[in-house]
C-alpha angles and dihedrals in degrees: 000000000000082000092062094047095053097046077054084056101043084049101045088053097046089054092047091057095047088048104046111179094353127101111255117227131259117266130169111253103221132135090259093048098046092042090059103037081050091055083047096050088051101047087041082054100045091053086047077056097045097041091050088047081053100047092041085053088054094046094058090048100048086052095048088043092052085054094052085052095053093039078050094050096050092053102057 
């Protein structure tokens, strides 16, 4: 049973940080919902993961690619 209320925790955390300062609904705590809502908080983790890997990869390009721009201006 440690594992379920965990998985509450977990849960109750998640939805604290997607809701901010605003109240979180009602839902009713049961083995099915927080199951769910806890499948829900991991893939909602793994695609923050994923977008920050994307933006970080941007980051890096558009910095390269400024580089590129000002070896370029020098050039003409």
């Amino acid at each position: 049973m440690e594992a379920q209320e965990e998985k509450e925790a977990q849960v109750a955390a998640w939805l604290k940080k997607i809701f901010g300062d605003h109240p979180i609904p009602q839902y009713e705590v049961n083995p099915r919902t927080t199951e769910i809502l806890h499948h829900l908080s991991e893939r909602n983790r793994v695609r923050d993961r994923d977008v920050c890997l994307v933006i970080e990869d941007l980051k890096q390009k558009a910095s390269e690619y400024e580089s590129e721009v000002t070896v370029s201006h020098w050039d003409i």
